[in-house]
N, C-alpha and C positions, 0 to 999 in steps of 0.2 A: 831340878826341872830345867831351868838355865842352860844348863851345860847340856843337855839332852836335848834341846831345841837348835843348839851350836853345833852341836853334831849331828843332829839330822841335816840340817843346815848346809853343811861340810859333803854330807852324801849326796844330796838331790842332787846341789850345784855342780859337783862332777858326773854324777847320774846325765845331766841336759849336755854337759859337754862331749858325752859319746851320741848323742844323736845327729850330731852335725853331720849334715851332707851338702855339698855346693848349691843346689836348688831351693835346700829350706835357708841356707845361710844369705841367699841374696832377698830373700823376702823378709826376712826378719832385719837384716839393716836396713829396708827401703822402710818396713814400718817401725822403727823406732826412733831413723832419723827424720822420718814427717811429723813427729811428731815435736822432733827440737825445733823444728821450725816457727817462734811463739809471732814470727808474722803474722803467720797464717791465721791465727785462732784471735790476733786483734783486727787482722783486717776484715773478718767474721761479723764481730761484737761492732767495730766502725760501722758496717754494712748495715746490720739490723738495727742501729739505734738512727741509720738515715732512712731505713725505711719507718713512716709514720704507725702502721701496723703492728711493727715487731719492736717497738724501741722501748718498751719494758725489758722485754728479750735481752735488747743488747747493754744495758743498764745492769741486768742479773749478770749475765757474763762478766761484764767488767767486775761487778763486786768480786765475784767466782774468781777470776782471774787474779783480784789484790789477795782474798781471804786464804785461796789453796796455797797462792807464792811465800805468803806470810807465816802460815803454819810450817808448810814443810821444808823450805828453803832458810828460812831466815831464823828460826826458831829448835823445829826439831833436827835438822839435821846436825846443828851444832850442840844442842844436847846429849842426846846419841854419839855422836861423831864412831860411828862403827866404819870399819877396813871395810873396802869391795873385796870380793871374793878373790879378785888376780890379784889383789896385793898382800895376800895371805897364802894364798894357794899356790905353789910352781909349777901345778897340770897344767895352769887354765892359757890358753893362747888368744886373745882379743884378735876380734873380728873389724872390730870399731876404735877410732880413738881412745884412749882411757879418759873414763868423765872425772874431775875435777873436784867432784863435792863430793861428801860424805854416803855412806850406803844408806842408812836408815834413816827415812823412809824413804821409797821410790816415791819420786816425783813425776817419775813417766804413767807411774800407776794410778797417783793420787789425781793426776792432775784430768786424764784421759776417763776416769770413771765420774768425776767430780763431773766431767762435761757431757759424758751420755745421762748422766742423770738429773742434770739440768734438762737437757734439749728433749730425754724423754718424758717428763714433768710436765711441758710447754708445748711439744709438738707430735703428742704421743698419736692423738686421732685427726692430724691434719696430715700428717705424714709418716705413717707408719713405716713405711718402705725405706725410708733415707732414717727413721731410728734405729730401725735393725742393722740396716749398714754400722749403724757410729757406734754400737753395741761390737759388732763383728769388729770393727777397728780398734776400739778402746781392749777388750779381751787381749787381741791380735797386739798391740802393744805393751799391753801386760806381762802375755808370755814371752816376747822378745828381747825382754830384758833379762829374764833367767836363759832361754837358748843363748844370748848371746855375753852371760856370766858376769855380769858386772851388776846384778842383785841379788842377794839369799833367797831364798821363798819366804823368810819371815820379814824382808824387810817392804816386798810384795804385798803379803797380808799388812805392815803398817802401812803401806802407801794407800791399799783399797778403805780399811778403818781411816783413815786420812780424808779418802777423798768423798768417802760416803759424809762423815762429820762437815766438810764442807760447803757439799751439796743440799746437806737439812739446813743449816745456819744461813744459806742462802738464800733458799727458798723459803725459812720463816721471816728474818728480814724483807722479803718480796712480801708478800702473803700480809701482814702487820704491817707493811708500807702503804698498800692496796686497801686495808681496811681502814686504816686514817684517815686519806684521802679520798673517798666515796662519800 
């Protein structure tokens, strides 16, 4: 079974590398590298825990932010420690820098789903319209990772199991936090 997930594996991720054309390839690094930007998503979490309204909000995030880095960064990746596809493969031509850390689990995956499902959680009927966006973005980062070859699709699927596990554990920590304190 193994080996037949390694081999699918091996097809899809050259399967994404004929779809390249110059137009989808400038969208998919704009979205994968906003998303290495982890400014951006603490100066997020800073903002809502200085607004007096949201600063549960930005409280969960930070957990969000210690709990996903801890799982997939610091834990499973060195577990796993699986090759990127270009460093196995001699089709694959990087569009992007080559990342650094290990394939399994995507971080870009865990971490971007972990966050629509916090923010959809919290901001589902106050603002629908900017969920759907972060839904459209976190997807949209998803798949940029395989068009742009430096994830398996299975290490994809461990990153969204990744970030789904994060996003519950976060929010029962809130939720159990919230009922203590009432």
């Amino acid at each position: 079974m193994l080996e037949y997930i390694l081999q699918l594996d091996k097809f899809l991720i050259l399967k994404f590398g004929e779809l390249h054309n110059s137009y989808i390839d400038v969208i998919m690094i704009i979205l994968t590298k906003l998303w290495d930007y982890w400014f951006l998503w603490i100066c997020l979490t800073i903002f809502l825990i200085f607004l007096r309204r949201y600063r549960h909000v930005g409280f969960i995030l930070m957990a969000w932010l210690v709990i996903d880095i801890i799982l997939w960064e610091w834990i499973l990746k060195h577990i796993f420690y699986r090759d990127r596809p270009f460093q196995e493969l001699s089709d694959i031509v990087l569009l992007i820098p080559e990342p650094i850390t290990s394939s399994f689990p995507s971080g870009h995956s865990s971490a971007s789903l972990c966050f629509a499902i916090i923010y959809t959680y919290y901001f589902w009927k106050k603002s629908t319209f900017l969920v759907i966006y972060i839904w459209i973005f976190a997807i949209g980062v998803t798949i940029s990772r395989l068009y742009l070859q430096v994830h398996y699709p299975s290490d994809i699927v461990g990153g969204i199991f990744v970030g789904i596990i994060s996003a519950i554990i976060v929010i029962l920590i809130s939720n159990y936090r919230s009922r203590l304190f009432l």
